[in-house]
N, C-alpha and C positions, 0 to 999 in steps of 0.2 A: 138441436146441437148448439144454437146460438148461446142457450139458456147457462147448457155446461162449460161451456168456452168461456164465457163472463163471468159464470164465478168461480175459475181458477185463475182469471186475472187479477186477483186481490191478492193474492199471495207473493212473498218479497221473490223474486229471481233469485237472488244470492242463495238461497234457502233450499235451493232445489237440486234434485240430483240431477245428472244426464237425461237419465230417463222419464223420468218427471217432465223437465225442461221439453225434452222432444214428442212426447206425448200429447203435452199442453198446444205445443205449435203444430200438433198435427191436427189437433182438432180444431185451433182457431183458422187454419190452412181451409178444412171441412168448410166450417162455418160460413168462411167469405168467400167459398165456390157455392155454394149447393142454397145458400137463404137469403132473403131481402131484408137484409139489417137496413136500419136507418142511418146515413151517412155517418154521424157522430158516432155509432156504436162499431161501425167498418171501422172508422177511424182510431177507435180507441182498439180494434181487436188488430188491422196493422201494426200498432205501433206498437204494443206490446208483441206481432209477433217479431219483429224488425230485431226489438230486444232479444227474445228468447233466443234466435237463430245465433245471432252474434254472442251470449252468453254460451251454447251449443259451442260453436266453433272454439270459444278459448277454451272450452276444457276438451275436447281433442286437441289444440294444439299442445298444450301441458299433457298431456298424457303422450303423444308424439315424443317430446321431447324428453321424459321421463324414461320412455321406450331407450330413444339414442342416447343415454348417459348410461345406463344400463347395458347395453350393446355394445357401448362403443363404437355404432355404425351406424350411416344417413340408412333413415328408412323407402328415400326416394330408389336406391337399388331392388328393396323388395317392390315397389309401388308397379317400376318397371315389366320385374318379372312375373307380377300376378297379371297383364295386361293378356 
């Protein structure tokens, strides 16, 4: 798993879709539970996941907010009601 997780870190972030993006972090997620990477290659597979997660989050929160300009209304009221 280590093998596929590192070479999808070469590819720009910017470039990726959602899915792509949360894909990629779920298998560098995989990768740094389940195998004995050598500290530098942990290191370089955290920090790009650190990246991905937080690239993840700005494009829900732009989709969020695309949702409420279109609406017209905070999505925290549906967030509520789905609990």
């Amino acid at each position: 798993m280590a093998k596929s997780a590192a070479k999808k870190t070469d590819k720009s972030i910017e470039g990726l879709t959602y899915e792509e993006a949360l894909t990629e972090l779920e298998a560098i997620v995989a990768s740094l539970e389940e195998e004995q990477n050598p500290l530098e290659e942990s290191m370089r597979l955290f920090e790009r996941g650190q990246a991905l997660a937080a690239y993840c989050s700005g494009l829900l929160e732009t989709a969020q907010l695309k949702v409420q300009k279109l609406t017209g209304e905070s999505t925290a009221a549906f967030e509520e009601e789905s609990e």
